[in-house]
Backbone bond lengths (Angstrom), bond angles and torsions (degrees), N, CA, C in turn:
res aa  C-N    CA-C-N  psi(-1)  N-CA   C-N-CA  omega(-1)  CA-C   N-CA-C  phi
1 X - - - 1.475 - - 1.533 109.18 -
2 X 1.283 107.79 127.67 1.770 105.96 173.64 1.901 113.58 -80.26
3 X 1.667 87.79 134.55 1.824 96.16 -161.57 1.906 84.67 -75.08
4 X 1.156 115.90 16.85 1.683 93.12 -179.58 1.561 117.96 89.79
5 X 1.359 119.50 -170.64 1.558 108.61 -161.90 2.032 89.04 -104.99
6 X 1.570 100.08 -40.48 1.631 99.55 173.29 1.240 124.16 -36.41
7 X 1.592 92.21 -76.32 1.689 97.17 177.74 1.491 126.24 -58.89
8 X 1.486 121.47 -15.14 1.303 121.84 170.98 1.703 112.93 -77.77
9 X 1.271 119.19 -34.16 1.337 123.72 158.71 1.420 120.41 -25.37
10 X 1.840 84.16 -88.63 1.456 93.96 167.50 0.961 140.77 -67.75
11 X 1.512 138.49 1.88 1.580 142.68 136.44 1.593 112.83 -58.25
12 X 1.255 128.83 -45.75 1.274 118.95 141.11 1.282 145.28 -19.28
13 X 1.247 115.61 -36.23 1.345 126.44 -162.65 1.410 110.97 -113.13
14 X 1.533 98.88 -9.31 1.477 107.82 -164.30 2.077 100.52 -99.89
15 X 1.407 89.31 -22.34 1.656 101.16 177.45 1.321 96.62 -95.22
16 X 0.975 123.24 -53.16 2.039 107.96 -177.38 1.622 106.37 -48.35
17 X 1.485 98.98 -53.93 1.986 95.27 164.04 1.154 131.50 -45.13
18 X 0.959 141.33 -6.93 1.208 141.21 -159.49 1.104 125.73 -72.46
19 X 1.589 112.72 -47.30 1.358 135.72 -156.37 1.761 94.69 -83.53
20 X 1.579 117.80 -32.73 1.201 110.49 -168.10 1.790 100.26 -85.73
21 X 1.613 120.42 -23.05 1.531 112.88 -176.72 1.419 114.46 -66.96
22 X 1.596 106.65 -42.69 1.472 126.74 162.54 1.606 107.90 -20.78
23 X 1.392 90.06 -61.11 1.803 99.29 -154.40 1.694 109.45 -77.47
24 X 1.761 106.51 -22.83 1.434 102.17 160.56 1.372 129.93 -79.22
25 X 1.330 95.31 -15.67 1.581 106.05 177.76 1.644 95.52 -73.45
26 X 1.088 128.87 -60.16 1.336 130.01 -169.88 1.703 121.86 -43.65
27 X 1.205 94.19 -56.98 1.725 126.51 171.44 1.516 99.12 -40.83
28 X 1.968 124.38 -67.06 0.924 97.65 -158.31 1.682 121.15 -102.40
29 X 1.456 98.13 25.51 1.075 125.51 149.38 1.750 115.50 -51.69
30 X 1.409 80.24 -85.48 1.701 76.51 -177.00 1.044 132.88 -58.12
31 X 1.470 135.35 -10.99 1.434 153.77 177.77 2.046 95.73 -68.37
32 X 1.299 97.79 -53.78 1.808 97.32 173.11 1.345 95.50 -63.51
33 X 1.241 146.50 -55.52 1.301 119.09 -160.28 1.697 115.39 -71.77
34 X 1.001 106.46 -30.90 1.664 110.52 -166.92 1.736 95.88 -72.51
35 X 1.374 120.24 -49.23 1.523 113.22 176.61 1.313 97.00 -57.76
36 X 1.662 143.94 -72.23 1.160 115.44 174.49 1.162 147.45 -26.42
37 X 1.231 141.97 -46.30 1.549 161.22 -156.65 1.828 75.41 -94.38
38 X 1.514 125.29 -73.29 1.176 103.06 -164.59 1.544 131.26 -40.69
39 X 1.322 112.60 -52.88 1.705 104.94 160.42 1.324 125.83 -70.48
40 X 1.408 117.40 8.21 1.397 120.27 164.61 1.406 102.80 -66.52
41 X 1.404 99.03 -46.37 1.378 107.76 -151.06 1.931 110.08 -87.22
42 X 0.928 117.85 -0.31 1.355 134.81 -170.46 1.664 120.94 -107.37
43 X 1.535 81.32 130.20 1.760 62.69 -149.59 1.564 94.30 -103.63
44 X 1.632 133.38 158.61 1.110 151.23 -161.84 1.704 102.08 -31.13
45 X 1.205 138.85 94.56 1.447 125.16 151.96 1.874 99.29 120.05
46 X 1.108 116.27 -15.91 1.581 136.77 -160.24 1.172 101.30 -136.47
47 X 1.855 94.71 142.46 1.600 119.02 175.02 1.426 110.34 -109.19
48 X 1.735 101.42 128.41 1.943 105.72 -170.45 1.414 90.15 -62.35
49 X 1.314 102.66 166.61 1.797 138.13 154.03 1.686 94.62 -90.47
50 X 2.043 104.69 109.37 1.129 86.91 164.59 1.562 118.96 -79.24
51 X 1.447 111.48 162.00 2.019 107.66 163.54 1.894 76.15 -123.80
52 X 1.601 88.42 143.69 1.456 108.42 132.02 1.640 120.87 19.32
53 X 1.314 96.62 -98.02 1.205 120.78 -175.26 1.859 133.89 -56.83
54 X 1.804 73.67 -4.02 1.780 87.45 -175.08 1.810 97.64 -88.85
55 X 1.329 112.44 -38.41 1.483 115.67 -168.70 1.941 125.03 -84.68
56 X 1.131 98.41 168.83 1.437 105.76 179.21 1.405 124.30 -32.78
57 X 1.441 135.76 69.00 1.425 121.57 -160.96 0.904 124.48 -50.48
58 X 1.603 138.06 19.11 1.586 153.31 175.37 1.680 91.39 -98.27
59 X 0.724 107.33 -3.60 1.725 112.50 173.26 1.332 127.05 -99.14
60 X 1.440 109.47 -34.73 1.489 117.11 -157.75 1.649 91.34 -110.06
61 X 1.167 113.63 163.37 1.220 123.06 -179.54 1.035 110.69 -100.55
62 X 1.249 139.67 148.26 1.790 123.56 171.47 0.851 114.08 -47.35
63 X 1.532 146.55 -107.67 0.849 131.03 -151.15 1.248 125.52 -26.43
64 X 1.410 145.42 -16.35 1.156 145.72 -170.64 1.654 99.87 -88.51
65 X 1.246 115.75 -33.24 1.360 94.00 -163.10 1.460 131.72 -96.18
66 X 1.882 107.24 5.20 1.317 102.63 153.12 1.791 114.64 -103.69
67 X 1.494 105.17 56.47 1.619 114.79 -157.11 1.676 93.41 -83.25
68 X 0.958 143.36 99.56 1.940 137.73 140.95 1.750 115.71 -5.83
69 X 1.416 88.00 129.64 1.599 94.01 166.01 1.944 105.05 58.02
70 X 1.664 103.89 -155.25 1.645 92.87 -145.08 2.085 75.15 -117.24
71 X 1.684 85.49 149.51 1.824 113.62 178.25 1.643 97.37 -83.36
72 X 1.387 79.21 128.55 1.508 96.13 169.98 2.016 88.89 -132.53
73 X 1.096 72.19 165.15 1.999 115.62 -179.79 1.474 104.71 -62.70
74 X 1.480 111.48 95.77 1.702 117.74 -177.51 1.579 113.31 -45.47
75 X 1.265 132.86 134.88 1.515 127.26 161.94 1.491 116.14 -19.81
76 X 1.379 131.46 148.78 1.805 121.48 159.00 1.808 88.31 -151.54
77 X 1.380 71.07 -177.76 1.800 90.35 173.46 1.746 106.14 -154.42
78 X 1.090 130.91 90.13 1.101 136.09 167.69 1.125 118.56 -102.40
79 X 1.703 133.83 159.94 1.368 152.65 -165.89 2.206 108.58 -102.93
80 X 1.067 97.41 101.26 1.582 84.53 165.11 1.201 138.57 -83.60
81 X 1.369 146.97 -147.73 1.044 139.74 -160.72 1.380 128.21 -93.77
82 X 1.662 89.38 -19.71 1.735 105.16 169.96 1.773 104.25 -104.24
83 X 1.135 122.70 -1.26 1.741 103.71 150.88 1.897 67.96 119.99
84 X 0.920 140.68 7.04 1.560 128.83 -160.58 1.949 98.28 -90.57
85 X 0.655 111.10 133.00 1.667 120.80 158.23 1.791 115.05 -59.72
86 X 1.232 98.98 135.22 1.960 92.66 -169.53 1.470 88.07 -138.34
87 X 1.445 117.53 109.26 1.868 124.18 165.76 1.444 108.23 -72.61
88 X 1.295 88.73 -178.95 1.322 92.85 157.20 1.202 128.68 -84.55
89 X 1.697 103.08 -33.00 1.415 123.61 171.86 1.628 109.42 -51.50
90 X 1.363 98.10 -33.86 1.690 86.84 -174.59 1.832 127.29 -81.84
91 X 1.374 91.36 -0.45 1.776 104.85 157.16 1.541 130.71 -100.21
92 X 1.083 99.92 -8.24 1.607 121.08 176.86 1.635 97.55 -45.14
93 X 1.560 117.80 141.74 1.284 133.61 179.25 1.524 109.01 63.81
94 X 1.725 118.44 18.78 1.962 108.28 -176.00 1.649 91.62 -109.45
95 X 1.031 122.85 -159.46 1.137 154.26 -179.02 1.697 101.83 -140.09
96 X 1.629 94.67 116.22 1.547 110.11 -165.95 1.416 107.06 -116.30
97 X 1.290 113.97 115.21 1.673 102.85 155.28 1.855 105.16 -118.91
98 X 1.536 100.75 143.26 1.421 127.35 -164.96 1.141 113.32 -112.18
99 X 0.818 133.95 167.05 1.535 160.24 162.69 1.478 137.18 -173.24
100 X 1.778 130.61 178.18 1.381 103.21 -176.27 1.492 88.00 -145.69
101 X 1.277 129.24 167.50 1.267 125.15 -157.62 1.190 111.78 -170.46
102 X 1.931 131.63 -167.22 1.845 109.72 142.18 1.524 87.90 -170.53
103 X 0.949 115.08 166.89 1.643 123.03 -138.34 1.690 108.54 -92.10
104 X 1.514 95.44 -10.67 1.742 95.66 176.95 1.725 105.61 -120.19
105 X 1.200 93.39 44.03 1.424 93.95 166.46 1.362 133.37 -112.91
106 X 1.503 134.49 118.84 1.400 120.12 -128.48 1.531 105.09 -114.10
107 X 1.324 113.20 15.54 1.835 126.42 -143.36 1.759 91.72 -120.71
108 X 1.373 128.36 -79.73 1.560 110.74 -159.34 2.145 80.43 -128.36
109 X 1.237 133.39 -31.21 1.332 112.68 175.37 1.325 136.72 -13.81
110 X 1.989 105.25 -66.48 1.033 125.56 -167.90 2.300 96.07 -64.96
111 X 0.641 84.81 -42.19 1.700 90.26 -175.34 1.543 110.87 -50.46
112 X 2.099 99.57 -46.75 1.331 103.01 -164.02 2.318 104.38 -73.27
113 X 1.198 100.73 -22.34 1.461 101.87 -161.56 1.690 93.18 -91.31
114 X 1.417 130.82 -26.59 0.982 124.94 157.98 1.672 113.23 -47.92
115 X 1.229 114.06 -46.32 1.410 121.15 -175.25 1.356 117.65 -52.52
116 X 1.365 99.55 -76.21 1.219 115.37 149.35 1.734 122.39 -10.12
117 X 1.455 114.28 -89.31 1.268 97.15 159.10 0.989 134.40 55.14
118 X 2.101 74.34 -111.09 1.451 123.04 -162.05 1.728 104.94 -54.63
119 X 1.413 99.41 -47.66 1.327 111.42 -171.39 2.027 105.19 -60.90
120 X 1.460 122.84 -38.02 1.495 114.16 -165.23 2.052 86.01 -70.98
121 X 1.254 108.21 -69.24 1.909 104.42 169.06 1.729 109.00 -6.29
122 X 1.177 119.14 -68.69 1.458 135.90 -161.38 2.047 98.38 -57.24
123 X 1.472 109.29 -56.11 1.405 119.63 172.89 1.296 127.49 -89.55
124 X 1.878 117.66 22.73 1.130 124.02 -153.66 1.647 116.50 -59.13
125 X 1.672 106.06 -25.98 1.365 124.88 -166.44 1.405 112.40 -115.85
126 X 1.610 118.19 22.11 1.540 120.12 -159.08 1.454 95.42 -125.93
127 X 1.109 128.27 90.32 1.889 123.91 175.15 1.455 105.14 -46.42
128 X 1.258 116.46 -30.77 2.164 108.18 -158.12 1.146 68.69 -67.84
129 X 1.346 161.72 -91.04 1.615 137.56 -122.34 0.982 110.22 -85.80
130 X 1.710 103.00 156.57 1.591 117.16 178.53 1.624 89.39 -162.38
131 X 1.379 105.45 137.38 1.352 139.85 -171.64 1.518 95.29 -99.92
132 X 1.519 130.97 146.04 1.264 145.90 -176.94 1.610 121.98 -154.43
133 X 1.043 102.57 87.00 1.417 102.60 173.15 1.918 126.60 -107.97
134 X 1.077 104.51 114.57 1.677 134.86 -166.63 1.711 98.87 -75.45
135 X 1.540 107.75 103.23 1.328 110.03 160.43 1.573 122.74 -53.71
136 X 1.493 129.44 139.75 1.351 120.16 157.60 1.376 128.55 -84.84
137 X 1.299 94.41 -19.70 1.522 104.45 -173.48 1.647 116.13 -96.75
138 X 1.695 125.27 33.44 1.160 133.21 -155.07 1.584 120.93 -51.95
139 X 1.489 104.92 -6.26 1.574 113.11 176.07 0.863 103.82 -99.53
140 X 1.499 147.68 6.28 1.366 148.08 178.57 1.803 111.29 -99.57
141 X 1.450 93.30 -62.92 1.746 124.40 175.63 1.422 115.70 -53.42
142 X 0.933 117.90 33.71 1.541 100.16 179.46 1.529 120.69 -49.97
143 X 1.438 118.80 -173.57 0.965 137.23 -177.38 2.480 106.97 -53.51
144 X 1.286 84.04 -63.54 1.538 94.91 159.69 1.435 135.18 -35.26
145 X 1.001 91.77 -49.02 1.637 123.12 -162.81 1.822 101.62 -71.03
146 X 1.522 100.85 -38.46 1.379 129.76 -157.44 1.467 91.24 -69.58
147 X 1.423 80.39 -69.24 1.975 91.63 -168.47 1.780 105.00 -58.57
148 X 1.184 126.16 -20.55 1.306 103.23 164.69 1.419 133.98 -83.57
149 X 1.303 106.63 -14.99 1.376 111.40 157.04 1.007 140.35 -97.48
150 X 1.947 111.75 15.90 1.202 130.37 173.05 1.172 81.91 -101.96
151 X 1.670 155.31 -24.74 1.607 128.67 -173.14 1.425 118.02 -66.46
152 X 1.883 96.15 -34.33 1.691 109.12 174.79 1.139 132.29 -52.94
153 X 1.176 106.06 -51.65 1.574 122.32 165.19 1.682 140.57 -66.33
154 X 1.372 95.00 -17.01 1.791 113.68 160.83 1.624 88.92 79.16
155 X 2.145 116.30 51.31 1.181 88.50 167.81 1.468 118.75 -106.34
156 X 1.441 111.25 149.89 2.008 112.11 168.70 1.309 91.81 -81.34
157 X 1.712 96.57 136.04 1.225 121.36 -172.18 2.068 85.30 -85.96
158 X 1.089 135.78 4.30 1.455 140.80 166.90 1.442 126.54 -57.98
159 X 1.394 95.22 -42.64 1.549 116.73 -152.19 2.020 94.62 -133.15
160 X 0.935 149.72 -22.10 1.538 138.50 -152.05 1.706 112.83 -171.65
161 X 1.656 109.12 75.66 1.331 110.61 -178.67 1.648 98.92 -100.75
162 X 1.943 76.60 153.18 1.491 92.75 177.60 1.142 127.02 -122.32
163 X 1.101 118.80 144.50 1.688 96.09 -145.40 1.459 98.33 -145.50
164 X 1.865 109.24 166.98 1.389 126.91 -157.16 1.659 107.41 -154.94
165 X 1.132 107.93 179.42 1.541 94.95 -152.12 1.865 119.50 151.47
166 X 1.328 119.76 -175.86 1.290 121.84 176.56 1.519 116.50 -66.57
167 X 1.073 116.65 107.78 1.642 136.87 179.86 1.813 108.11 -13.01
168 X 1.663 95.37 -70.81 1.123 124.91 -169.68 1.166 114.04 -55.58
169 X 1.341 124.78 -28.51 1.283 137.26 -160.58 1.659 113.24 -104.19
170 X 0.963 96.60 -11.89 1.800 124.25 179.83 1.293 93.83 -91.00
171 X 1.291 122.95 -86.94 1.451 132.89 -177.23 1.510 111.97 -41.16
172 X 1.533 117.21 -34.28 1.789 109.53 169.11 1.267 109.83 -73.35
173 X 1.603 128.19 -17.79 0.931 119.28 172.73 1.623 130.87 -84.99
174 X 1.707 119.54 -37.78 1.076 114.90 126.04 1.455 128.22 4.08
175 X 1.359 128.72 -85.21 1.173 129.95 -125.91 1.865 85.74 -125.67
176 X 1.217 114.59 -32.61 1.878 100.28 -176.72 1.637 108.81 -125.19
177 X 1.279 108.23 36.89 1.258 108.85 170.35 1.528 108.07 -140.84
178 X 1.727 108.18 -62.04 1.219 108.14 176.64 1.701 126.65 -78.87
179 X 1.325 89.28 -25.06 1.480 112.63 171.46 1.903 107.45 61.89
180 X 1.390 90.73 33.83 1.779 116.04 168.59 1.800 116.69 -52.87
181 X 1.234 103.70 -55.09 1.492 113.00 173.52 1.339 138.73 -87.58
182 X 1.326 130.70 124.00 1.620 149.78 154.43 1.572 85.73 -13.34
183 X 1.342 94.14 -110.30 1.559 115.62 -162.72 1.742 121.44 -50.05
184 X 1.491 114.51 156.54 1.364 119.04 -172.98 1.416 94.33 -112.95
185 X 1.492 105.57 150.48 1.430 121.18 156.41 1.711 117.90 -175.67
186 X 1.851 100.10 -153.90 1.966 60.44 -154.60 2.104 92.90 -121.09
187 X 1.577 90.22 25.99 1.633 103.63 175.47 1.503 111.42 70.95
188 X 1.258 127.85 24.88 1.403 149.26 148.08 1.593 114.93 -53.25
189 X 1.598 101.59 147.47 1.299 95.59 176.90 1.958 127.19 -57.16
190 X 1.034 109.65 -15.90 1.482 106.90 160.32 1.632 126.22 -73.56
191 X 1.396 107.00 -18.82 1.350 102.54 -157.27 1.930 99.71 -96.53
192 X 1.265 112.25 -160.77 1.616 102.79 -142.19 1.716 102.93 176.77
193 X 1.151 138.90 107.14 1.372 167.25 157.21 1.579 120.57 -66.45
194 X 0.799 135.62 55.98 1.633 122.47 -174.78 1.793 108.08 -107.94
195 X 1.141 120.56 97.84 1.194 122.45 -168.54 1.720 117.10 -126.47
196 X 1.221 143.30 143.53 1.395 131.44 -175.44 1.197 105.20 -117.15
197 X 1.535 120.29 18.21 1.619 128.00 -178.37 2.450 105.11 -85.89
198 X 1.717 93.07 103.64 1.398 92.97 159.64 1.216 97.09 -85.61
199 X 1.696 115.49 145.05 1.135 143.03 165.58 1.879 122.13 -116.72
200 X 1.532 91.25 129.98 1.774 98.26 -165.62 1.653 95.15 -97.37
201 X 1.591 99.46 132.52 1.449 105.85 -173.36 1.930 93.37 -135.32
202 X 1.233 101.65 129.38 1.412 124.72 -178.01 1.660 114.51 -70.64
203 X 1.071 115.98 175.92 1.545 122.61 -164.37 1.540 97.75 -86.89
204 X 1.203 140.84 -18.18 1.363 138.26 130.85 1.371 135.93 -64.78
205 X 1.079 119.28 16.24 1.752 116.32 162.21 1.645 102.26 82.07
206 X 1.548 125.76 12.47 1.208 144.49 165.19 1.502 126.95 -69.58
207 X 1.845 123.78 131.21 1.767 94.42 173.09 1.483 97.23 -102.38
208 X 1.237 71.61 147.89 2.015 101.34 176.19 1.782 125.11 -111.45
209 X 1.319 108.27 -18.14 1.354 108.04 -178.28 1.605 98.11 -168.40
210 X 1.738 110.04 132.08 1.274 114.95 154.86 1.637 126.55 -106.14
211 X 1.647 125.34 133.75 1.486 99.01 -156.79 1.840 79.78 -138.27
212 X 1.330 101.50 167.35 1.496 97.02 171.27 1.627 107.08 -108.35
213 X 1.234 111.50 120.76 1.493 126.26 -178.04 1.673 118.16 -72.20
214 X 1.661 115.39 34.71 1.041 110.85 -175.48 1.404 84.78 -128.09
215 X 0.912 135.14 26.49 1.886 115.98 -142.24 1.955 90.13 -160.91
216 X 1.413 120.43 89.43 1.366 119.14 155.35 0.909 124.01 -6.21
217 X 1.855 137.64 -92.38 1.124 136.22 139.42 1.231 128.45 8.00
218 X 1.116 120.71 -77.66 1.595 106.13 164.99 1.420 150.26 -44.28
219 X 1.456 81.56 -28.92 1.945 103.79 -175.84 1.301 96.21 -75.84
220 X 1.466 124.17 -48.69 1.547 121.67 -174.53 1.495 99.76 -62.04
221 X 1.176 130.96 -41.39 1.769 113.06 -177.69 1.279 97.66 -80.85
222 X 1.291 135.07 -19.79 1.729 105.54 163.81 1.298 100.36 -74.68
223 X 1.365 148.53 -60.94 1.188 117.82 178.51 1.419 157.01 -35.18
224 X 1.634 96.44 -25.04 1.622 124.87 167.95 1.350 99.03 -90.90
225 X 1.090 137.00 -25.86 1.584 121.29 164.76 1.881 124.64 -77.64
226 X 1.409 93.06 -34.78 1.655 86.10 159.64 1.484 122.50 -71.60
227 X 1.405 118.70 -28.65 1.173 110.30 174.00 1.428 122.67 -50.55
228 X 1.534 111.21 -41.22 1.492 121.92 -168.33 1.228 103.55 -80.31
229 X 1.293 133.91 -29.84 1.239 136.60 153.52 1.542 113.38 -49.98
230 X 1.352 152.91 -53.26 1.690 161.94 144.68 1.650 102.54 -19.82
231 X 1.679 106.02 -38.24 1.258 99.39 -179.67 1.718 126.94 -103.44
232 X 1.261 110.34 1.77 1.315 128.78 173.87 1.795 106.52 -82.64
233 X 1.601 94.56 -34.62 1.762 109.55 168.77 1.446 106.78 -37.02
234 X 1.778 102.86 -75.88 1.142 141.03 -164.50 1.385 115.78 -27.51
235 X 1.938 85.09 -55.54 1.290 84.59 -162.90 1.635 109.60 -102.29
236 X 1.347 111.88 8.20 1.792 112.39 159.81 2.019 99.26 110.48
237 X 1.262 102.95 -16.20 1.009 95.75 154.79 1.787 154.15 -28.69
């Protein structure tokens, strides 16, 4: 029996969908597991040192995960919003939270840089921190582009650069440093990053906390976790 031209539509539409419900289903899957495992992994009063080997191996790349000794934050050199060069060296000794994003994205961005924010407000008067968020779309974002969507967002270029740069080098960072992204690829013009994972990186180039930057709740325990981190500074720790 023919379901008609409606129902063939919408059976249509429901199989072309698929692949994208799949992938939210998947996503917020793993977002429960990684907050789980994280307070698994945390022990009363203290923030773990992640390695490798502690996290989702749909995350890590091989080679990383029979890696020796403790992960730190690969070298880069990216461009921020005022045309400035940002190392790695030049975050060395802060308290880093990261993320990656791109300025015409209309789905969890606007939420995550709102979040964000909240978080540069919280450290408004604290130099050890600096906020970093990694465009994906670096042929889009320019330098221009940057600074206008750093006016929107109320960011100090002091405390929370945003930055743009070599594709490839973003996306390796993504995926084998911060270990921000689900999916693998090899940062080619087909490939594609969309992730809502802030990641807490220590004054040694260490991760310390994964939180989802869409989600209130979370942002405040990254915020109470950088704090304790400011105070581990403090106290020589």
């Amino acid at each position: 029996m023919d379901p008609g031209p409606g129902l063939r539509i919408r059976l249509q539409e429901k199989v072309k969908n698929a692949p994208f419900i799949r992938a939210a289903i998947f996503a917020a899957f793993f977002l429960v597991a990684v907050t789980i495992g994280y307070f698994i992994l945390r022990p009363s009063g203290e923030l773990p040192i992640y390695h490798p080997s502690q996290l989702d191996p749909r995350l890590v790349d091989q080679s990383a995960l029979g890696q020796p000794g403790e992960h730190h934050i690969k070298p880069f050199r990216l461009i921020d919003q005022h045309g400035d060069s940002v190392f790695r060296t030049s975050v060395e000794g802060k308290v880093v939270l990261a993320d990656f994003f791109f300025t015409t994205c209309g789905t969890i961005c606007p939420k995550m840089s709102t979040q964000m924010a909240r978080v540069q407000e919280a450290f408004a008067d604290d130099d050890r921190v600096v906020l970093l968020s990694h465009s994906v779309t670096p042929e889009a974002d320019s330098v221009a582009v940057l600074q206008a969507y750093a006016k929107e967002y109320g960011v100090d270029h002091r405390r929370w650069r945003l930055m743009t740069g070599d594709r490839k080098q973003i996306y390796d960072l993504a995926r084998t440093s911060y270990f921000a992204a689900l999916d693998h690829g090899d940062g080619g013009p087909d490939d594609f990053v969309h992730t809502e994972n802030f990641v807490l990186v220590d004054p040694q180039g260490r991760l310390r906390g994964f939180y989802d930057g869409t989600k209130v709740a979370e942002v405040d325990q990254a915020i109470k976790d950088m704090r304790w981190l400011l105070k581990q500074m403090k106290d020589g720790a």
